[in-house]
C-alpha positions in Angstrom: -39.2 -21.5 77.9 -42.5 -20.3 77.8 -45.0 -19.1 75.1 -47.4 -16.2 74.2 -49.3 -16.6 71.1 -51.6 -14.2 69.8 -54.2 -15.2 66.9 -55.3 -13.5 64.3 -55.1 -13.4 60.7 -52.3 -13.1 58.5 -52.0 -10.1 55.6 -52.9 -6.2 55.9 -56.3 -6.9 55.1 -57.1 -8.1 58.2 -54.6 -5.7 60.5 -57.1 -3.8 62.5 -59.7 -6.6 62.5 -61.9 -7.5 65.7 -60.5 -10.9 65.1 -56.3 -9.9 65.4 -56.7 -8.4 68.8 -54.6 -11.4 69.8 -51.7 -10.1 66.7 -52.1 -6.4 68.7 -51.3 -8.0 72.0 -48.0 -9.5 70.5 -47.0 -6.7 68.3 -47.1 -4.4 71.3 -45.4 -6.3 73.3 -42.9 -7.4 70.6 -42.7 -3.7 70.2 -42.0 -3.0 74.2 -39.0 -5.0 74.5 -37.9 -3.7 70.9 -38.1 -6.7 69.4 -39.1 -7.5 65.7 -41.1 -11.1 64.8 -39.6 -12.6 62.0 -41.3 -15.3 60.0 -40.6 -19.1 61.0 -41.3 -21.7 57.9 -40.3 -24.5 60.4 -43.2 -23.4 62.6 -45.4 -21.0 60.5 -45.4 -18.5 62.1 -43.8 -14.9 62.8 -41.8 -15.2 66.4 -39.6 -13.4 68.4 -38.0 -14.0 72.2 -38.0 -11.6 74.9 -36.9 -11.8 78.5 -39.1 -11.4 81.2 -38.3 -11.5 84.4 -35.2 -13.3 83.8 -37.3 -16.2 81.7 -37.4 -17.2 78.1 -40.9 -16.0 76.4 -41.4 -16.8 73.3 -44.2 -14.9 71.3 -45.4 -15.7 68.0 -48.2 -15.2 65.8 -49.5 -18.0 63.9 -49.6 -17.4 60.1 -52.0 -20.2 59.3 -55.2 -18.3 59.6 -57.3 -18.1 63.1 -59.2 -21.2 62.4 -56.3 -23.2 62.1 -53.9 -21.7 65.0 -53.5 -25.1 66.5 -51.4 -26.2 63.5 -48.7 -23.6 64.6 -49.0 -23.9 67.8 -48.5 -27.7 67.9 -45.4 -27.1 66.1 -44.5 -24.2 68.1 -44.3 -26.3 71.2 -42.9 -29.5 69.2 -40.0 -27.6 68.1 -39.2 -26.1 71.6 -40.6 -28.9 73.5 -42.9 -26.5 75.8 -44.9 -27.8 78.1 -48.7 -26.8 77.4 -49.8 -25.5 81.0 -46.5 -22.8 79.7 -48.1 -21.3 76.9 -50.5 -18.4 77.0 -53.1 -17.8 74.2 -54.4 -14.1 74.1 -57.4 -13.9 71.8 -60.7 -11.9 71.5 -63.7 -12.6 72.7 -67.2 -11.9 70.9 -69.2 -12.4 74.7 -67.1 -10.2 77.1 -67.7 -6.3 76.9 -65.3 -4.2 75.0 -62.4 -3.9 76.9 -62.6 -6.5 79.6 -59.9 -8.6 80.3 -60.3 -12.6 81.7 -58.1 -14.8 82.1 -58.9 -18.7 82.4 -56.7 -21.5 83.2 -58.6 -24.2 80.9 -61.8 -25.0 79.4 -63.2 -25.6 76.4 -63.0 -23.0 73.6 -66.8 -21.8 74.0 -67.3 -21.5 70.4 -63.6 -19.8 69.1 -62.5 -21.7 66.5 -58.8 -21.0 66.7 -59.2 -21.9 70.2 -60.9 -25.0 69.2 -58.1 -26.1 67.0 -55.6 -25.4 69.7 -57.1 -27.6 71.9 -57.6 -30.2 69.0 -54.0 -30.1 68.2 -52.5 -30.3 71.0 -55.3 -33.0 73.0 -55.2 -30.5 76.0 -57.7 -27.8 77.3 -54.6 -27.1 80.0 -53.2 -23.8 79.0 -53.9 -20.6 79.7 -56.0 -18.0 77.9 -56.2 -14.2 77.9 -59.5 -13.4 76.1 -59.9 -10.1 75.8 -63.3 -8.4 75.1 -63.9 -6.8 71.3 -68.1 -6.0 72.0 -71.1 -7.8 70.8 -72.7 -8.2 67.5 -76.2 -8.9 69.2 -78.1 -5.4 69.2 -76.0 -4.6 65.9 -77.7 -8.1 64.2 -74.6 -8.9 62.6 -73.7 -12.5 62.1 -70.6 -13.1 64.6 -68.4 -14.4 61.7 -68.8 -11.0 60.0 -68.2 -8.9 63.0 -65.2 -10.5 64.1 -63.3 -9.8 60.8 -64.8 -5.6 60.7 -62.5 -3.2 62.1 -62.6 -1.2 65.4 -64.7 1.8 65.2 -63.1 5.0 65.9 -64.6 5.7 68.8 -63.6 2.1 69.6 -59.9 2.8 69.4 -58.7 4.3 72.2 -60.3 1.5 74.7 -58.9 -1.2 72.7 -55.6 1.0 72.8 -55.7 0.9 76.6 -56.9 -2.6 76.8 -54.2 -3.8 74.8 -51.4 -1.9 77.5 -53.4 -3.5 80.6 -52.6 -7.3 78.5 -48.9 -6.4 78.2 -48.8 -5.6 81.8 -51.1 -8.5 83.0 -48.5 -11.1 81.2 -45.5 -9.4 82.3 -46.5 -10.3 86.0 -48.3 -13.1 85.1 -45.5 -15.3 83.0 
């Protein structure tokens, strides 16, 4: 079996947040194979498994808060005893345009703190990451921790709508 995780935060406050681009990825593809996550005390967080290519995927989305995604995700792959270089992480990414898409195979977590946790949790850097690009705060002077938890702008919307597509079809091939 293999593993997508998306991060993001937890609750409808935070639904259309910078920081849940990782939640969008999963939802959309949750919603492509016409799935629905359910919630998973064991492993807290909401998960679902699709079929891809004839393999077991499982996505999930942790529900312990972005800076703490490693706790899920340890458990994630505890529970289903997956390896680390088969799980995915799809998260955004505060230093990559809006939009663009890069994938890395390891590495350190270059300053995202659910990242950071994954890789303190599990004692690996060796999985692979989607980071996917939500725009800088720089010219906009807004302290990154701030920006990551504002909301797309509308004129925003439809890039990240597209961007989001391009993920789905990146893992489909890619897993």
């Amino acid at each position: 079996m293999k593993l997508i995780v998306g991060l993001g935060n937890p609750g409808k406050k935070y639904k259309n947040n910078r920081h849940n681009l990782g939640f969008m990825v999963i939802d959309a593809l949750a919603e492509d194979f016409k799935e629905k996550l359910k919630h998973c005390k064991r492993t807290n967080s909401k998960r679902t498994k699709v079929k891809i290519r004839n393999k077991e995927i499982m996505l999930a989305k942790p529900q312990t808060f972005i800076n703490n995604s490693g706790l899920a995700v340890k458990k994630i792959i505890n529970y289903y005893k997956i390896k680390p270089q088969d799980v995915w992480i799809i998260f955004d990414d505060i230093d990559l345009p809006l939009g663009k898409i890069r994938i890395r195979y390891q590495g350190s977590s270059g300053g995202h703190k659910g990242l950071a946790s994954i890789i303190e949790n599990l004692k690996t850097d060796h999985f692979n990451r989607l980071r996917v690009g939500i725009g800088s705060n720089r010219e906009k002077n807004i302290p990154a921790e701030k920006y990551v938890l504002q909301n797309f702008k509308k004129n925003e919307i439809k890039t990240i709508n597209q961007t989001i597509k391009e993920v789905v079809e990146i893992l489909k091939k890619e897993i």
